[in-house]
N, C-alpha and C positions, 0 to 999 in steps of 0.2 A: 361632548362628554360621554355619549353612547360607548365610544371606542373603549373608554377608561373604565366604565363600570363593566364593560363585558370581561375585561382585563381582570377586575378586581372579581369578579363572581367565578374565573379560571382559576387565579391564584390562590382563592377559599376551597375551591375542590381539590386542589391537589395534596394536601395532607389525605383526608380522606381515601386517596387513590393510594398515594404511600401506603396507608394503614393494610389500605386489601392486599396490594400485593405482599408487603409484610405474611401479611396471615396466611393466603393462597401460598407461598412459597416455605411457609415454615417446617421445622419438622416436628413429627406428634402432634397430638389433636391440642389445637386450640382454646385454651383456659380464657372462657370472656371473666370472669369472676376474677382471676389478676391478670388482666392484659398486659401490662406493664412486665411486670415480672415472667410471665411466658418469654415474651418480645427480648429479654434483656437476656437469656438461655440460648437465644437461637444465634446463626453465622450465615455466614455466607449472602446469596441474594437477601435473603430475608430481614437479617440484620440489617444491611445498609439501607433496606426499604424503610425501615423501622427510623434510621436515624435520619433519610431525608425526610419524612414524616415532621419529625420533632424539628427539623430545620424549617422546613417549611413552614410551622406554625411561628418559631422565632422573628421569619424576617417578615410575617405578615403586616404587625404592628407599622414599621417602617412605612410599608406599601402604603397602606391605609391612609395614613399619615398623611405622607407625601400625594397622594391624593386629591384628599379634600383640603388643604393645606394650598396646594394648586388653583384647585377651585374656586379658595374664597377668597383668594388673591387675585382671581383670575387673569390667571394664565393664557397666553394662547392655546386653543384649543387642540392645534396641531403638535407642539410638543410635548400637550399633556398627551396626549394621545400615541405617541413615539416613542413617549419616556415608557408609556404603561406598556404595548406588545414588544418593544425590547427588555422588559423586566418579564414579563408572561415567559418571553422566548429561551431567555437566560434561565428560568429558572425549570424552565420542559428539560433544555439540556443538561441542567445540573442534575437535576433527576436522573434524567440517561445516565449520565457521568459516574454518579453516586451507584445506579444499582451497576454498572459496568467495572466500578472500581479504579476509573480512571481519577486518580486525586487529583492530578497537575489540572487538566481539564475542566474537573470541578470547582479547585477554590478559584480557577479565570473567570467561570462561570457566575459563583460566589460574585466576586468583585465589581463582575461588570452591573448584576441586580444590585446590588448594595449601589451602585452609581450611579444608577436610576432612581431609587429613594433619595439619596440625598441630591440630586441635582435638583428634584422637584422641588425639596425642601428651602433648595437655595434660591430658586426662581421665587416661588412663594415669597420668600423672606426681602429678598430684593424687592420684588414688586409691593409687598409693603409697608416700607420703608425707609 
């Protein structure tokens, strides 16, 4: 289960890591006072930074989920653990994808973590009953 929580404590910081480079790459100074509304002004790297951010907090829930979901169905330890650094992995590259502006790339990347939430969820649900 170590593997999965390390999984899940990457997946939490990567919003966060969006949000910096968002702001490191925007242009004009920084308005913390509406973040939001700065963020929604800017293009280029910064913008996509901004909306892998917001992605990354959407498919959090999922992760989570499928998770401890896993867990308490327990699952073999090894494909919780398989499912989690190929969702961690998918979702580093989607990142990449995102601020490189590759789309095609990204929603592969998209699909393949979204396939890992739900495969957990299915094991889970399988395994109880």
């Amino acid at each position: 289960m170590a593997t999965a929580f390390w999984c899940l404590l990457m997946a939490l910081m990567m919003p966060p890591i969006f949000a910096a480079i968002a702001k490191a790459t925007a242009e004009g100074r920084y308005n913390n006072r509406s973040p939001r509304a700065f963020l929604e002004k800017q293009s280029g790297i910064s913008r996509r930074a901004d909306w892998a951010q917001r992605n990354s907090f959407e498919i959090l829930p999922a992760f989570i989920a499928g998770i401890f979901a896993a867990i308490a169905a327990g699952i073999d330890e090894q494909w919780l653990a398989r499912l989690s650094i190929i969702f961690v992995v998918t979702r580093i590259l989607y990142g990449i994808c995102y601020l490189k502006d590759w789309a095609s790339a990204r929603t592969l990347c998209w699909f393949v973590g979204l396939a890992c939430c739900l495969w957990l969820l299915m094991m889970a649900a399988l395994a109880a009953g």
